[in-house]
C-alpha positions as a Markdown table, in Angstrom:
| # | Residue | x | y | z |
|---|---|---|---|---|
| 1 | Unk | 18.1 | -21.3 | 37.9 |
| 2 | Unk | 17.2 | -17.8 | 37.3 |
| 3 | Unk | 16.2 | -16.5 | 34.1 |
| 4 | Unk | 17.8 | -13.6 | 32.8 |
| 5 | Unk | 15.3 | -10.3 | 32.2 |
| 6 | Unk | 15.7 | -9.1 | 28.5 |
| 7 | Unk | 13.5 | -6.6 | 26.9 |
| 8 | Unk | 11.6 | -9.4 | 24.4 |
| 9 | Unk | 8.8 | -7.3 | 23.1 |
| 10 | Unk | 11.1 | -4.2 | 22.6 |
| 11 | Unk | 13.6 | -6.6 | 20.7 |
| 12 | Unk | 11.0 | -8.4 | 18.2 |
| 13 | Unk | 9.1 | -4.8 | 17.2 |
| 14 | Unk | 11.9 | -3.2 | 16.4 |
| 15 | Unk | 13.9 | -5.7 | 14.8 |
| 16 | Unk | 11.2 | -6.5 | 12.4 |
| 17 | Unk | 10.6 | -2.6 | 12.2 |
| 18 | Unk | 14.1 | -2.6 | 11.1 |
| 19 | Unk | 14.4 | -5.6 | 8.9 |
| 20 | Unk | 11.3 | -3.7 | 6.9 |
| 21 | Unk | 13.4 | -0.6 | 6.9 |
| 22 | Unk | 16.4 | -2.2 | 5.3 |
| 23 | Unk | 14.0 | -4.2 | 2.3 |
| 24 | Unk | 12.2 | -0.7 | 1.7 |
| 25 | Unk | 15.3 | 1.0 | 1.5 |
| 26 | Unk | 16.9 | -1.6 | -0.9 |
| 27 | Unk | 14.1 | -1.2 | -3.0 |
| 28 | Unk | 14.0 | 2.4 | -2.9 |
| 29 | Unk | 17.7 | 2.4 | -4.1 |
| 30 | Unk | 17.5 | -0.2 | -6.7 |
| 31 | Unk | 14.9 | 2.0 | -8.1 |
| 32 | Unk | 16.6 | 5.0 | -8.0 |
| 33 | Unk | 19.7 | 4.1 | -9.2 |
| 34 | Unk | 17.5 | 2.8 | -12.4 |
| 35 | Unk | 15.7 | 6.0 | -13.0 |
| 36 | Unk | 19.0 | 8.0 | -12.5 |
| 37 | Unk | 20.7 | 6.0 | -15.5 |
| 38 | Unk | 17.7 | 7.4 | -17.9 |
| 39 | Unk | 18.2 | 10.3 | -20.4 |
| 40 | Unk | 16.8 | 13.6 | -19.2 |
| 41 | Unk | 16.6 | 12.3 | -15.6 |
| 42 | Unk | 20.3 | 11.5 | -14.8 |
| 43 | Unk | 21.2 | 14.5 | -12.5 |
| 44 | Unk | 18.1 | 15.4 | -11.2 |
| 45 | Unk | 17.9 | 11.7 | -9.9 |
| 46 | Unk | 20.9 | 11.7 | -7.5 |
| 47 | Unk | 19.2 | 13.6 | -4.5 |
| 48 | Unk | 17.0 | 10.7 | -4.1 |
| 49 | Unk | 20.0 | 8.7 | -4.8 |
| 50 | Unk | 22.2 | 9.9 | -1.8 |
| 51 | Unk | 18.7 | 9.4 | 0.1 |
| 52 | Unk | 18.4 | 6.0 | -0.3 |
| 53 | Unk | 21.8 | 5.6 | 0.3 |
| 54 | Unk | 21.4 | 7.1 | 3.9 |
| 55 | Unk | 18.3 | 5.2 | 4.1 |
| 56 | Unk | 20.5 | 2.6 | 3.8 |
| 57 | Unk | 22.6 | 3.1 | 6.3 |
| 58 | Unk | 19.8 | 4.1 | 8.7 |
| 59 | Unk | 17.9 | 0.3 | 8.2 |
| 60 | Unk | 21.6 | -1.5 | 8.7 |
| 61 | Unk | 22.3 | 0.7 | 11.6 |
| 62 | Unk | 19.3 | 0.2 | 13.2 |
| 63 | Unk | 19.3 | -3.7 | 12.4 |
| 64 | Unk | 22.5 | -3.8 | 14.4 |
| 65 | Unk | 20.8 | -2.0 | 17.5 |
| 66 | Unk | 17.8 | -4.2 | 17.4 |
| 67 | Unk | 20.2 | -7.4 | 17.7 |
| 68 | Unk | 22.1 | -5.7 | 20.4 |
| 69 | Unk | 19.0 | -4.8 | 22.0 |
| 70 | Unk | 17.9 | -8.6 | 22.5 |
| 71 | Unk | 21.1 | -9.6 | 23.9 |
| 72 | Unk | 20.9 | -6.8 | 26.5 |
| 73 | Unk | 20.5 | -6.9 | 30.6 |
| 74 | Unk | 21.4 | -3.5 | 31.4 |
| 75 | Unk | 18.8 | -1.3 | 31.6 |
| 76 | Unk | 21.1 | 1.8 | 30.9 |
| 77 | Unk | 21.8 | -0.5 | 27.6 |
| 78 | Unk | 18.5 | -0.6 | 27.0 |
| 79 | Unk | 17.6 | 2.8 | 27.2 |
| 80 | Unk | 20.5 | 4.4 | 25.1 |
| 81 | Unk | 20.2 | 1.9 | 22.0 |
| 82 | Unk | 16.0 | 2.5 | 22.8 |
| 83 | Unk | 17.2 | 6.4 | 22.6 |
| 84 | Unk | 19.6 | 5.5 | 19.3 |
| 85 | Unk | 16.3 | 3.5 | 17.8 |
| 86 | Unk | 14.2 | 6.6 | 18.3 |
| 87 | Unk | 16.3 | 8.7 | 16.1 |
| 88 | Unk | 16.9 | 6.2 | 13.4 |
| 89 | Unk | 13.2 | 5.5 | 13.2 |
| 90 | Unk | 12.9 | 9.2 | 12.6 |
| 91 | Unk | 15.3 | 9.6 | 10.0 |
| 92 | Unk | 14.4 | 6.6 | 8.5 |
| 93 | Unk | 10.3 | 8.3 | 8.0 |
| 94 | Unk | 12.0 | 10.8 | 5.7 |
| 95 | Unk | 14.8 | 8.4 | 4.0 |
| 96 | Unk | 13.5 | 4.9 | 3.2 |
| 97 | Unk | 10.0 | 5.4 | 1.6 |
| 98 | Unk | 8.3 | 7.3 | 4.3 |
| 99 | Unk | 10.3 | 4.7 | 6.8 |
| 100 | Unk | 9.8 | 1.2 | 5.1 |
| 101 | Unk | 6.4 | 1.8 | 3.9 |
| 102 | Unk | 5.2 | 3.3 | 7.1 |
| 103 | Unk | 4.6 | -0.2 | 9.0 |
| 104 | Unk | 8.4 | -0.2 | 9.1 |
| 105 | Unk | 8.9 | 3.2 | 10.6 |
| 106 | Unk | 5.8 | 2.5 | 13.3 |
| 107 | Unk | 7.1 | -0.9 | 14.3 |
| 108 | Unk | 10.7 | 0.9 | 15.0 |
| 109 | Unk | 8.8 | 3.4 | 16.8 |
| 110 | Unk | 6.7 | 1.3 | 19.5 |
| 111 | Unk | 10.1 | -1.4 | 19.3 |
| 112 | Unk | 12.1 | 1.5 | 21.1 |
| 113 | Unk | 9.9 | 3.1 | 23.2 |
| 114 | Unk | 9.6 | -0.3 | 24.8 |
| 115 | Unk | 13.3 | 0.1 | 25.5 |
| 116 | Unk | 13.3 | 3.6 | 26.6 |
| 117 | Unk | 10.8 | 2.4 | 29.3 |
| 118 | Unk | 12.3 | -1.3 | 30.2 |
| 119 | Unk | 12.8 | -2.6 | 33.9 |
| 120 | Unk | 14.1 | -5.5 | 34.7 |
């Protein structure tokens, strides 16, 4: 039987890369929804409100791609969600605390340029 070539090692950095994203950026807006409720603060804390929000949606987004990624065999599949990964790792450095405390952000990083240079 023959087994079928998926890019492992591209899969497992960049979903954990992304699971870290998603916890930071939880964290980042739990906080910030906190600070934005006290006195004096209120307005000036809903930039970094909207921030983590986006943040937000960069870790889910990029949680999404990683699964896709490991259930890929196409390596034009690979390389456009390894392209996708790559620009959600970047956002995600100025979003979700410096890209889920920088170990988040790097993982993502080396997860997708695994894909971007996959062969089956």
């Amino acid at each position: 039987m023959a087994q079928i070539k998926t890019p492992r090692a591209a899969y497992v950095f960049s979903l954990i890369g992304s699971i870290i994203i998603l916890i930071s950026a939880i964290v980042e807006f739990i906080f910030t929804s906190i600070f934005s409720l006290i006195p004096f603060i209120g307005l000036l804390g809903i930039p970094f409100v909207v921030l983590s929000i986006i943040g937000l949606i960069v870790g889910v987004l990029s949680v999404a791609l990683s699964i896709r990624l490991g259930s890929t065999v196409s390596e034009g599949e690979a390389h456009v969600i390894g392209a996708l990964l790559l620009i959600l790792a970047i956002v995600s450095f100025f979003t979700a605390i410096l890209g889920g405390f920088i170990v988040g952000f790097l993982l993502l990083l080396v997860g997708s340029i695994l894909s971007l240079t996959w062969r089956p």
